[in-house]
ZAMARGU-4260 file (C-alpha; in steps of 0.2 Angstrom, whole numbers, plus 5000, padded with zeros to 4 digits):
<rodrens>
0) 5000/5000/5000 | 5015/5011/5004 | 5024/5010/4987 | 5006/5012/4978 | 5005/5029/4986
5) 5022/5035/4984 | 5020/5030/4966 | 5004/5041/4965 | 5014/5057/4973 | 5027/5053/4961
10) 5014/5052/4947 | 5005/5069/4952 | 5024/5079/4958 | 5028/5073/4939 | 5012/5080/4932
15) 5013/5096/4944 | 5033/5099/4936 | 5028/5093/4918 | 5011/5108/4918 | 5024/5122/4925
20) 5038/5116/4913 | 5026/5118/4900 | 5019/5137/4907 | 5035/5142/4910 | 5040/5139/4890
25) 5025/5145/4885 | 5032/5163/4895 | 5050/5159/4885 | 5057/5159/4904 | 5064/5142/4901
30) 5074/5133/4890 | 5082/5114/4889 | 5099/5109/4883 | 5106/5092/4887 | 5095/5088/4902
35) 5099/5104/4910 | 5085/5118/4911 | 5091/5136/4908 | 5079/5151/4916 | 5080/5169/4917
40) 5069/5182/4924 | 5075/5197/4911 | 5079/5207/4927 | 5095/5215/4927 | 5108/5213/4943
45) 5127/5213/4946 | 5135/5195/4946 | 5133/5193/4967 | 5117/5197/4966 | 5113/5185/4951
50) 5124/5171/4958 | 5113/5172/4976 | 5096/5171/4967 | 5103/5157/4958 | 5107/5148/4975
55) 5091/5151/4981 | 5082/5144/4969 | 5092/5127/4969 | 5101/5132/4953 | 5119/5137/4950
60) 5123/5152/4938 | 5125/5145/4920 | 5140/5138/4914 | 5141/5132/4896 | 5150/5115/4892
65) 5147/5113/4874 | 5137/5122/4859 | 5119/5118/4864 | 5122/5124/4882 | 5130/5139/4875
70) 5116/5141/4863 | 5103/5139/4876 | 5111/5155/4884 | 5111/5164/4870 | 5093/5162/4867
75) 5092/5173/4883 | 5104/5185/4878 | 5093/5188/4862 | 5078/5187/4870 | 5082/5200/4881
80) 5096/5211/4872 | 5108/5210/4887 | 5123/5202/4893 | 5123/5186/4902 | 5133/5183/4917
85) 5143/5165/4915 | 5149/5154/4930 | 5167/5156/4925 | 5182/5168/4931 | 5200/5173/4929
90) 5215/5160/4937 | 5227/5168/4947 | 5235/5165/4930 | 5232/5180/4917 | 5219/5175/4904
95) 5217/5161/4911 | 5199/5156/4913 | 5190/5141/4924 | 5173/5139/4933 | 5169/5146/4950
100) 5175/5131/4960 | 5193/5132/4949 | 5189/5117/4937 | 5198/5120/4921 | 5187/5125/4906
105) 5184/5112/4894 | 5172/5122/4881 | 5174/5139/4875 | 5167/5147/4861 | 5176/5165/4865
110) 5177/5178/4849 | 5195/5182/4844 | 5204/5189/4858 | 5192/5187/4871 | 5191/5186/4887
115) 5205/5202/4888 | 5207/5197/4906 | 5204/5215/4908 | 5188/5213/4918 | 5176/5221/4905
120) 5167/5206/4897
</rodrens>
């Protein structure tokens, strides 16, 4: 009788995510890439500020690992003709960039010359 009504919360918690999945793309607040979900609000913040509504919400601030993850940003970045703040920062190495908990990159997809290391992308 237990498992039977776990599997009936499950059932409705699924159903529940599945209808506010489908609102929240319906609103273009959401977008999937790679079994990760992308969101943003279109409100605009300095990185501390982004990074802490991030953590509150159970999410991390995005870092792209490859194209579609990096186009899934971009679809934000159009959608709201602004800037996007990325997980990533400068080593105590010069133009050399990792992800906030000091993991080596392994995708980039910078323009020619970017990141300066100058502090202003």
């Amino acid at each position: 009788l237990v498992d039977n009504e776990m599997e009936d919360v499950i059932r409705q918690l699924e159903h529940q995510i599945s209808r506010l999945a489908g609102v929240l793309s319906l609103e273009k607040m959401i977008t999937a890439s790679g079994g990760k979900i992308f969101a943003a609000n279109g409100e605009k913040a300095d990185f501390q500020t982004t990074l802490k509504k991030c953590k509150e919400v159970g999410g991390s601030i995005a870092t792209p690992r490859n194209p579609g993850e990096n186009d899934a940003i971009l679809y934000f970045v159009k959608k709201f003709n602004a800037y996007a703040y990325l997980g990533i920062k400068e080593s105590l190495i010069p133009s050399n960039f990792q992800f906030l908990d000091g993991t080596q990159l392994s995708y980039t997809n910078w323009h020619l010359s970017k990141p300066s290391g100058k502090g202003e992308e």
